[in-house]
C-alpha positions in Angstrom: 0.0 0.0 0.0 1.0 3.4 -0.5 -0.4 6.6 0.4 0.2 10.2 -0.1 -1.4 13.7 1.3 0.7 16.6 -0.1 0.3 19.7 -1.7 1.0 23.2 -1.0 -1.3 26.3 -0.8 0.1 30.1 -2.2 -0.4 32.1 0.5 -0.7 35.0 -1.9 -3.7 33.9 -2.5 -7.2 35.5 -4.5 -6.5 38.7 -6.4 -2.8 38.8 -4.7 -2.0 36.1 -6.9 -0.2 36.1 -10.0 -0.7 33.7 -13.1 3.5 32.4 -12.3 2.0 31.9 -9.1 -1.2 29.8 -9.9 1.1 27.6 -12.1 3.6 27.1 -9.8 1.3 26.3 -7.3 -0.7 23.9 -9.9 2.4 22.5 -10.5 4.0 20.8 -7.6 0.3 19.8 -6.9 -0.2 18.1 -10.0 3.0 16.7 -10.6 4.1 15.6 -7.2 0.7 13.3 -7.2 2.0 12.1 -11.0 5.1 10.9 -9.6 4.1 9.5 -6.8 1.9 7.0 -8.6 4.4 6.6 -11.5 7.1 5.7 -8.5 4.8 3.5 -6.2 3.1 2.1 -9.0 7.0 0.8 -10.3 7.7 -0.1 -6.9 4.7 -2.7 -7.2 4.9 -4.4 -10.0 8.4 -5.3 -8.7 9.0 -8.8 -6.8 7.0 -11.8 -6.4 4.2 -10.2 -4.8 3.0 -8.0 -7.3 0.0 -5.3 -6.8 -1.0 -3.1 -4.2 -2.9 -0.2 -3.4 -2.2 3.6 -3.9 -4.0 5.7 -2.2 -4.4 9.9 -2.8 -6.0 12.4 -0.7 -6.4 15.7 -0.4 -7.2 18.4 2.2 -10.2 20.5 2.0 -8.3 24.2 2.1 -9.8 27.1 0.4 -9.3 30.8 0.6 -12.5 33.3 0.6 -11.9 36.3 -1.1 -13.7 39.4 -0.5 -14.0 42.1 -3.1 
């Protein structure tokens, strides 16, 4: 089994934040969750026990803007 929670959140946030830092932040959210499964999913099929489970979650954080 593997498992994973991770991300980051731009503390810039709302109408503070700048389109280099949306895609950064889109980024190392998207990819790091790519890898992850790319890597564990390898790791898996290795061996004579092959299979598992990967499991991704993520948190609930949101920003409220007021305008």
């Amino acid at each position: 089994m593997f498992y994973t929670k991770a991300g980051i959140v731009n503390i810039a946030g709302g109408l503070n934040m700048t389109g280099d830092d949306f895609m950064k932040t889109l980024k190392i959210n998207t990819l790091s969750v790519f890898l992850a499964i790319m890597h564990a999913s390898a790791a898996m099929l290795k061996g004579d026990q092959q299979g598992g489970s990967i499991i991704v979650t993520a948190s609930g954080t949101f920003t409220t803007v007021l305008v």
